[in-house]
Jmol script that loads the backbone (N, CA, C; Angstrom):
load data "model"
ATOM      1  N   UNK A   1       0.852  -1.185   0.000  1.00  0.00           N
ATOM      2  CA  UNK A   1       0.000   0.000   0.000  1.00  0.00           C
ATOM      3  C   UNK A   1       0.892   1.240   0.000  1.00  0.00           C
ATOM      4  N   UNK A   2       0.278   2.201  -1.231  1.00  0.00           N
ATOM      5  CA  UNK A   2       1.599   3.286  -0.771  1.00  0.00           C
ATOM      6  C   UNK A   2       1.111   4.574   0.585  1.00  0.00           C
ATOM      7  N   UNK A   3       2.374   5.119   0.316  1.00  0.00           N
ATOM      8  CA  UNK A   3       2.093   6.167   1.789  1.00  0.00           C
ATOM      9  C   UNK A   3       0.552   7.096   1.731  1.00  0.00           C
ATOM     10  N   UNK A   4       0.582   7.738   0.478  1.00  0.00           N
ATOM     11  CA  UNK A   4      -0.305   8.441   0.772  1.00  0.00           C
ATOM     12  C   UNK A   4      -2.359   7.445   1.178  1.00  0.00           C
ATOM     13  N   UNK A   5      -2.191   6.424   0.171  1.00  0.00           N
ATOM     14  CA  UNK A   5      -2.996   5.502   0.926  1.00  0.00           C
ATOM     15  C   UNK A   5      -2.771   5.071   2.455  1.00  0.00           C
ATOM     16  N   UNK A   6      -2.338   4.917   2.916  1.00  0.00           N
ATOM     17  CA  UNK A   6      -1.921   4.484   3.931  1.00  0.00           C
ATOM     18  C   UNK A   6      -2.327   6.184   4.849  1.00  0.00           C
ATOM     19  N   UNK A   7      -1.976   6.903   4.880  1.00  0.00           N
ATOM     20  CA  UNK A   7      -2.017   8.686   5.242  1.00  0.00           C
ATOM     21  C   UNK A   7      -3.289   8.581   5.175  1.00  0.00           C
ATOM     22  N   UNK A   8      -4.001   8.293   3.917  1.00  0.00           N
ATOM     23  CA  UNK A   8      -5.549   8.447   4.223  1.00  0.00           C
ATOM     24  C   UNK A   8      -6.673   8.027   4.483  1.00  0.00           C
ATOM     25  N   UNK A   9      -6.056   6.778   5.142  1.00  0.00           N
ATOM     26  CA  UNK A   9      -6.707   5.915   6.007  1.00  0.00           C
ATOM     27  C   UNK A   9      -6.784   6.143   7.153  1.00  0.00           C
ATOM     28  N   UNK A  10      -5.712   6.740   7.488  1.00  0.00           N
ATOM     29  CA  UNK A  10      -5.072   7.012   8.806  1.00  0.00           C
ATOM     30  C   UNK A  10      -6.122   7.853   9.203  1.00  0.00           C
ATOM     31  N   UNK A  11      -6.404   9.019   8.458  1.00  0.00           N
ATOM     32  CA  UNK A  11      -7.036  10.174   8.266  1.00  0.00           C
ATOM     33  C   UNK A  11      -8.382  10.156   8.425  1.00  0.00           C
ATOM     34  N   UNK A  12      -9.096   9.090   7.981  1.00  0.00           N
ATOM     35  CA  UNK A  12     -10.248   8.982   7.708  1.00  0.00           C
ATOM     36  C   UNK A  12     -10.699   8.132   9.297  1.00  0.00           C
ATOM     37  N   UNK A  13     -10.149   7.164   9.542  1.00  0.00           N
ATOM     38  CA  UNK A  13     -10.547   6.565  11.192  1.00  0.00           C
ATOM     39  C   UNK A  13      -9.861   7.381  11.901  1.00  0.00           C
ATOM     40  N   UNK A  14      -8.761   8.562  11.834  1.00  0.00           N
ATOM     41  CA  UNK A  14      -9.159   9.348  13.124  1.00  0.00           C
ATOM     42  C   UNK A  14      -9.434  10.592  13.502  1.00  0.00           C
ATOM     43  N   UNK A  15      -9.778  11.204  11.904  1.00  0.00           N
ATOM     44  CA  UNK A  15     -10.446  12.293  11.807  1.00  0.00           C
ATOM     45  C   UNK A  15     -12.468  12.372  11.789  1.00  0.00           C
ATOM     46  N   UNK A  16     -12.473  10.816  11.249  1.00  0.00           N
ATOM     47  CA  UNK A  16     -13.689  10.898  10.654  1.00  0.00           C
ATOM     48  C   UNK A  16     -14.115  11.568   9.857  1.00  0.00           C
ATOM     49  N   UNK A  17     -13.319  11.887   8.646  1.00  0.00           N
ATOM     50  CA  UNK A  17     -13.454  12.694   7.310  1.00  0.00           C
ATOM     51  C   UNK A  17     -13.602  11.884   6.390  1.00  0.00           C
ATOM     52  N   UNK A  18     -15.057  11.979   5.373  1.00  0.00           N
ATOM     53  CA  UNK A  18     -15.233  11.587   4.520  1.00  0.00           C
ATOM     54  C   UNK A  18     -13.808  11.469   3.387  1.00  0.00           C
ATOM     55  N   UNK A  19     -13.580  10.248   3.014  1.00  0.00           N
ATOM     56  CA  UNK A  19     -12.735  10.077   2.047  1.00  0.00           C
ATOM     57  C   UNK A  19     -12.841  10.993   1.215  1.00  0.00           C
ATOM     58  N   UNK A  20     -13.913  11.888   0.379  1.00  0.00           N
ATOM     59  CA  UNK A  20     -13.980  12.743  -1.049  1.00  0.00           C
ATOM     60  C   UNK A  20     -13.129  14.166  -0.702  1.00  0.00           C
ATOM     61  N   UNK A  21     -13.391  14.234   1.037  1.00  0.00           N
ATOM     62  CA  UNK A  21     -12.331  15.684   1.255  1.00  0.00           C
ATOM     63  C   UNK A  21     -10.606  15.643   1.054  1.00  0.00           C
ATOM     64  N   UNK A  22     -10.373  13.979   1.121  1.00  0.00           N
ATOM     65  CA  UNK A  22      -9.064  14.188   1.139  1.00  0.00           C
ATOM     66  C   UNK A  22      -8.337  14.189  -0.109  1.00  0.00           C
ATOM     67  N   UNK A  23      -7.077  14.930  -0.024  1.00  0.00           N
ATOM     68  CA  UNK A  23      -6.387  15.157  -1.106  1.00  0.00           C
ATOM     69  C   UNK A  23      -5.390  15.703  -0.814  1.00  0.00           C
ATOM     70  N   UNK A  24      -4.064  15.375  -1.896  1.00  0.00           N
ATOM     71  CA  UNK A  24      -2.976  15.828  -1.535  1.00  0.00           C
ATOM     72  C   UNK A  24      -2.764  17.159  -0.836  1.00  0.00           C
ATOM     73  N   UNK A  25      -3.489  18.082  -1.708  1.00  0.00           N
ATOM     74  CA  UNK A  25      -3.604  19.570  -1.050  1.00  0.00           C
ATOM     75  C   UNK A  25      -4.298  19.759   0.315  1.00  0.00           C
ATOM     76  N   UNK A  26      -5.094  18.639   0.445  1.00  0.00           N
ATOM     77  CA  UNK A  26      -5.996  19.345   1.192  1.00  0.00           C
ATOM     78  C   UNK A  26      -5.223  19.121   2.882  1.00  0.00           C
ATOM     79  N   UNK A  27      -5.537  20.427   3.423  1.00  0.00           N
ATOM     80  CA  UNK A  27      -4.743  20.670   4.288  1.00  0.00           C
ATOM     81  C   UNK A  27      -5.443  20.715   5.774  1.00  0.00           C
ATOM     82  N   UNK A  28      -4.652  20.073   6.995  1.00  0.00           N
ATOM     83  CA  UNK A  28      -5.276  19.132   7.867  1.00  0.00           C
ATOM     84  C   UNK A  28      -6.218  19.760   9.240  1.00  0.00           C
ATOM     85  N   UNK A  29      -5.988  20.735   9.231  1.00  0.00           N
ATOM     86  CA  UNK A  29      -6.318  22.092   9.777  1.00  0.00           C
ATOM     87  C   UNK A  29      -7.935  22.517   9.173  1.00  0.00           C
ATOM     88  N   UNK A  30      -7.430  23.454   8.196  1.00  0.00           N
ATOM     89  CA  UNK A  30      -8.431  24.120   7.701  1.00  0.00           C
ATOM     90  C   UNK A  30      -9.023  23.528   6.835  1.00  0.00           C
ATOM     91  N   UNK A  31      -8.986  22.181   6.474  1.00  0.00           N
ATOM     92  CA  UNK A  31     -10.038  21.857   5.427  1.00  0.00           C
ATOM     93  C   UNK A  31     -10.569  20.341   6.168  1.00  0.00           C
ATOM     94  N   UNK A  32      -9.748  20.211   7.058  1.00  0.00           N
ATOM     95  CA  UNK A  32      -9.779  17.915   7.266  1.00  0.00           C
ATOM     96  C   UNK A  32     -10.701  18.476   8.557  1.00  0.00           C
ATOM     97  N   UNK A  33     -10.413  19.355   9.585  1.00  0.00           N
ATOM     98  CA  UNK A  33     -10.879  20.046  10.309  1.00  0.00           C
ATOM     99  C   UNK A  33     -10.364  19.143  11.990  1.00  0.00           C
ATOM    100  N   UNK A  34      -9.112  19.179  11.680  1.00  0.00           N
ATOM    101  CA  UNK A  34      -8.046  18.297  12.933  1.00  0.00           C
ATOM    102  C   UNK A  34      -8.139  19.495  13.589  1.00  0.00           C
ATOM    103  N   UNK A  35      -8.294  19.085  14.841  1.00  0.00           N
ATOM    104  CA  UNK A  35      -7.426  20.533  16.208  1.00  0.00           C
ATOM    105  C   UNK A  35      -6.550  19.896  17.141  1.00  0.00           C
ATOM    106  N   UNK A  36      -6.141  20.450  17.346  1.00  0.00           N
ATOM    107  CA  UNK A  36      -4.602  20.422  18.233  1.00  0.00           C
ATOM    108  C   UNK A  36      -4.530  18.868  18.742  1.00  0.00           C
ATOM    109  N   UNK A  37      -6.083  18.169  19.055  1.00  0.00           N
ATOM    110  CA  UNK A  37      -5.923  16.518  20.243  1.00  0.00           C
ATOM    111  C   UNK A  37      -5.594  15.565  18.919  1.00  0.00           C
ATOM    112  N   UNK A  38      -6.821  16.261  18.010  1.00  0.00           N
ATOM    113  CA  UNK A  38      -6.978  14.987  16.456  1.00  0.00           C
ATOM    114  C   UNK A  38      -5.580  15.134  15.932  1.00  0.00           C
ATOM    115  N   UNK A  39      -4.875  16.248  15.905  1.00  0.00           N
ATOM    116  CA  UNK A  39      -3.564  16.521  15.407  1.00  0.00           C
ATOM    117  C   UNK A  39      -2.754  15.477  16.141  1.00  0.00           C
ATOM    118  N   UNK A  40      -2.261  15.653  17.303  1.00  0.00           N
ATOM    119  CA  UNK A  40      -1.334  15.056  18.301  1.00  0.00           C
ATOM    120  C   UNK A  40      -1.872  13.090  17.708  1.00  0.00           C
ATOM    121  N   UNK A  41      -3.274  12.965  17.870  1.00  0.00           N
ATOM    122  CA  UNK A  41      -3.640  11.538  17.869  1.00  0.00           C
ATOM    123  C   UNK A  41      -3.287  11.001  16.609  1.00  0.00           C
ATOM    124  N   UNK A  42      -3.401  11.554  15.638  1.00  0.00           N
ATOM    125  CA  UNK A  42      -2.888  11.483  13.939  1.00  0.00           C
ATOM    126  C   UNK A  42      -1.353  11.152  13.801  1.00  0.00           C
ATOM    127  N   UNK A  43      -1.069  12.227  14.508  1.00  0.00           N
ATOM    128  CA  UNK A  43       0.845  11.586  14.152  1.00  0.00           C
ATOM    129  C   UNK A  43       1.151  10.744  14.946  1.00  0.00           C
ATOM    130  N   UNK A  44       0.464  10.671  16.541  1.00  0.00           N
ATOM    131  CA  UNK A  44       1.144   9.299  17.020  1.00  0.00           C
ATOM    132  C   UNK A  44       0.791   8.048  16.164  1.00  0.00           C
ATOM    133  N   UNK A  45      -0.606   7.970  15.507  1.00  0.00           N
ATOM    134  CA  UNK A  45      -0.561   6.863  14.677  1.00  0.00           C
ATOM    135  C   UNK A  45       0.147   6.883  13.708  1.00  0.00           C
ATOM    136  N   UNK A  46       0.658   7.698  12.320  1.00  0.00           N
ATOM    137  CA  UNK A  46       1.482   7.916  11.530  1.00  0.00           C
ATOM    138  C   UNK A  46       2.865   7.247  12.264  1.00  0.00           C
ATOM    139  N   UNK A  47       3.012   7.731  13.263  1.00  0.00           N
ATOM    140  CA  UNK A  47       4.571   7.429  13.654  1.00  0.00           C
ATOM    141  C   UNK A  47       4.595   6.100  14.029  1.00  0.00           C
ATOM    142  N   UNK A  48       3.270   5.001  14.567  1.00  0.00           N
ATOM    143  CA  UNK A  48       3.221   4.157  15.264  1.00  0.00           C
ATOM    144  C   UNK A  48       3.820   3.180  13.602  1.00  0.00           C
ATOM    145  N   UNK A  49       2.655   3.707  12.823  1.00  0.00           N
ATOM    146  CA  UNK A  49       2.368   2.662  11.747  1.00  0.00           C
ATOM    147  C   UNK A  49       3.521   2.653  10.585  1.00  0.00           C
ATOM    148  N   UNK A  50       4.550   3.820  10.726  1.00  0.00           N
ATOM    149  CA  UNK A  50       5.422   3.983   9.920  1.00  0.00           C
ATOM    150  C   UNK A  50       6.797   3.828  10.553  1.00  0.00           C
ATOM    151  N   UNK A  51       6.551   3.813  11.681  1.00  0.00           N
ATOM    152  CA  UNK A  51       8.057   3.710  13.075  1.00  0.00           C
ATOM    153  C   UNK A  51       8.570   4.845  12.646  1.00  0.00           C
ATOM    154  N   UNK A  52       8.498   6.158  12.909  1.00  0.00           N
ATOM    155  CA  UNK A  52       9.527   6.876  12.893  1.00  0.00           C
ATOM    156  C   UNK A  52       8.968   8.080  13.813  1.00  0.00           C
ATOM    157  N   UNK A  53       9.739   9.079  13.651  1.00  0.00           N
ATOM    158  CA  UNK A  53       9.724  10.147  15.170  1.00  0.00           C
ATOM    159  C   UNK A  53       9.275  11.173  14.420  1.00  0.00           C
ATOM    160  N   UNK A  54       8.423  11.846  14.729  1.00  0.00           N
ATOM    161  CA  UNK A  54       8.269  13.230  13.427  1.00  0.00           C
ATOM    162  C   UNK A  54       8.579  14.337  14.727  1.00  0.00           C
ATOM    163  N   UNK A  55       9.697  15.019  14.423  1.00  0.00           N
ATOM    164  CA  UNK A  55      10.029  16.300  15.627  1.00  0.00           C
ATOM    165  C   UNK A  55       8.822  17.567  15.581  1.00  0.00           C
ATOM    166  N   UNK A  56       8.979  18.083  16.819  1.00  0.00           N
ATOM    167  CA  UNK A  56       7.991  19.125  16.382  1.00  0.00           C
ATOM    168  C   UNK A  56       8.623  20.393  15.980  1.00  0.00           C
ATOM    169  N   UNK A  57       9.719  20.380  15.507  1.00  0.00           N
ATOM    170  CA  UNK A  57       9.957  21.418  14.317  1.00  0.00           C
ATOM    171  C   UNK A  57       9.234  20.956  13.118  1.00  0.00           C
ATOM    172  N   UNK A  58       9.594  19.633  12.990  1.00  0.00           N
ATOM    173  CA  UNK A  58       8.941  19.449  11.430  1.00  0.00           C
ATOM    174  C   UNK A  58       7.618  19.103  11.580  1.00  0.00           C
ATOM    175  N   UNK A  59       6.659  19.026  12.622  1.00  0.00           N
ATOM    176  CA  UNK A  59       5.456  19.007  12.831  1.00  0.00           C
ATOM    177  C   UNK A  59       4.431  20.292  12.561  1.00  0.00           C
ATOM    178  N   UNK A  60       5.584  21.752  12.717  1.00  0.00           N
ATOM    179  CA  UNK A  60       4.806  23.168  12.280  1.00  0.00           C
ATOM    180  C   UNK A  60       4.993  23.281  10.859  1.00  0.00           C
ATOM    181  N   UNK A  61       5.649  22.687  10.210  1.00  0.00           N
ATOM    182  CA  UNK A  61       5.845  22.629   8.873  1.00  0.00           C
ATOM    183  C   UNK A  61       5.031  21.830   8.002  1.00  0.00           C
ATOM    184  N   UNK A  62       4.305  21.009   8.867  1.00  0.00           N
ATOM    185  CA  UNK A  62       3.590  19.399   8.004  1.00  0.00           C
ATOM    186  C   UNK A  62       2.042  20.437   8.419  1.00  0.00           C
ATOM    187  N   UNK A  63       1.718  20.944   7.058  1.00  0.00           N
ATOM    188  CA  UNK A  63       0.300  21.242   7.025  1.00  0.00           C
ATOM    189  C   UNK A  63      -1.044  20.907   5.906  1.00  0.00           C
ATOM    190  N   UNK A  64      -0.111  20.050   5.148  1.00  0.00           N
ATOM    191  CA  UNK A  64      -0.972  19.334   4.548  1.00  0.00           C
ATOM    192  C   UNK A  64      -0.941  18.074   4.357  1.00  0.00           C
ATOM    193  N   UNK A  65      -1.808  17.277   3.445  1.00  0.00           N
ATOM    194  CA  UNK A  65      -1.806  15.637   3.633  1.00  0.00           C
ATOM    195  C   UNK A  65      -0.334  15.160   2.519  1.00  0.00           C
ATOM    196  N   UNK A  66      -0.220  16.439   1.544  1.00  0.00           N
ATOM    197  CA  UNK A  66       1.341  16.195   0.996  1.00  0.00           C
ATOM    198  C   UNK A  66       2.012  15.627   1.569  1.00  0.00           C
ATOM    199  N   UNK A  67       2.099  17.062   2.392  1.00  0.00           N
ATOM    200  CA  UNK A  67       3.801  17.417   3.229  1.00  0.00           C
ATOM    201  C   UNK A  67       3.826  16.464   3.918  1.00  0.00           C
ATOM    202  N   UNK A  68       2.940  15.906   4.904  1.00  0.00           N
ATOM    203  CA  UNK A  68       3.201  14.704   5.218  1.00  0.00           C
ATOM    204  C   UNK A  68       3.932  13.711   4.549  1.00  0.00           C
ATOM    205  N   UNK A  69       2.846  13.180   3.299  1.00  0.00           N
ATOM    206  CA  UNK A  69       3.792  11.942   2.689  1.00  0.00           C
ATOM    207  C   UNK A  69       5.011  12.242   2.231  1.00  0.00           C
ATOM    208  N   UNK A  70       5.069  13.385   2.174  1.00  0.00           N
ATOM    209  CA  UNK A  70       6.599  13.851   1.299  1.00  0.00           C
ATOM    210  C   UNK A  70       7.450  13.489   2.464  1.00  0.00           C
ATOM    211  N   UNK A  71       6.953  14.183   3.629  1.00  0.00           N
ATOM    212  CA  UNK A  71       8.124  13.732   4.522  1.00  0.00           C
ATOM    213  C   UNK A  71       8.020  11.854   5.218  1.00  0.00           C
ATOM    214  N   UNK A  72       7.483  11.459   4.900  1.00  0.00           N
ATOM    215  CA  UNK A  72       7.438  10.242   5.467  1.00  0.00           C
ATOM    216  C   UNK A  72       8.369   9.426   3.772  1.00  0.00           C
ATOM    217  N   UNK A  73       7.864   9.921   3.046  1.00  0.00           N
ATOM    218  CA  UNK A  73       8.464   9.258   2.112  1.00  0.00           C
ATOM    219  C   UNK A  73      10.166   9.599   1.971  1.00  0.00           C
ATOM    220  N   UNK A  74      10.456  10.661   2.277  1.00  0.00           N
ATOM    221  CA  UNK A  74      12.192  11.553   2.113  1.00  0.00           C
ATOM    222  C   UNK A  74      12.423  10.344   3.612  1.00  0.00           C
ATOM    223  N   UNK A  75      11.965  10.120   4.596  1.00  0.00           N
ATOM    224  CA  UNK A  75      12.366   9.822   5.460  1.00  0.00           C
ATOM    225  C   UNK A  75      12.439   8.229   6.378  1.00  0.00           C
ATOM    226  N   UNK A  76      11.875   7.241   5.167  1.00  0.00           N
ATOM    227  CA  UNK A  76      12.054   6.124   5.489  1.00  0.00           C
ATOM    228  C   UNK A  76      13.270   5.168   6.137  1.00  0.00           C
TER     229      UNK A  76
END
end "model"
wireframe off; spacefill off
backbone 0.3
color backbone group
């Protein structure tokens, strides 16, 4: 399964966002409609399901469902 499948699965059981909102652009905040707990609960699963550490420098930088895979993908 690739990342961004995988990202929007993730997305969808723990945002509870209809699959048709998501999209590369669409950004996790202002459109997926994550706040700060759904945020925090999202990357611990991302990090659980991908094993890796996402810092929170690069956590103010990850604001869309891209940037995510981009960085999960640069960072395997």
């Amino acid at each position: 399964m690739a990342v961004y499948d995988k990202i929007k699965q993730l997305i969808i059981d723990e945002l509870s966002v209809d699959e048709s909102k998501i999209s590369p652009n669409a950004r996790l905040v202002e459109d997926l409609g994550a706040d700060s707990i759904d945020a925090v609960e999202l990357i611990m699963k991302v990090e659980d399901e991908f094993n890796v550490q996402i810092s929170d420098e690069v956590l103010q930088s990850i604001k869309t469902v891209n940037d995510l895979v981009a960085y999960l993908e640069n960072n395997k």
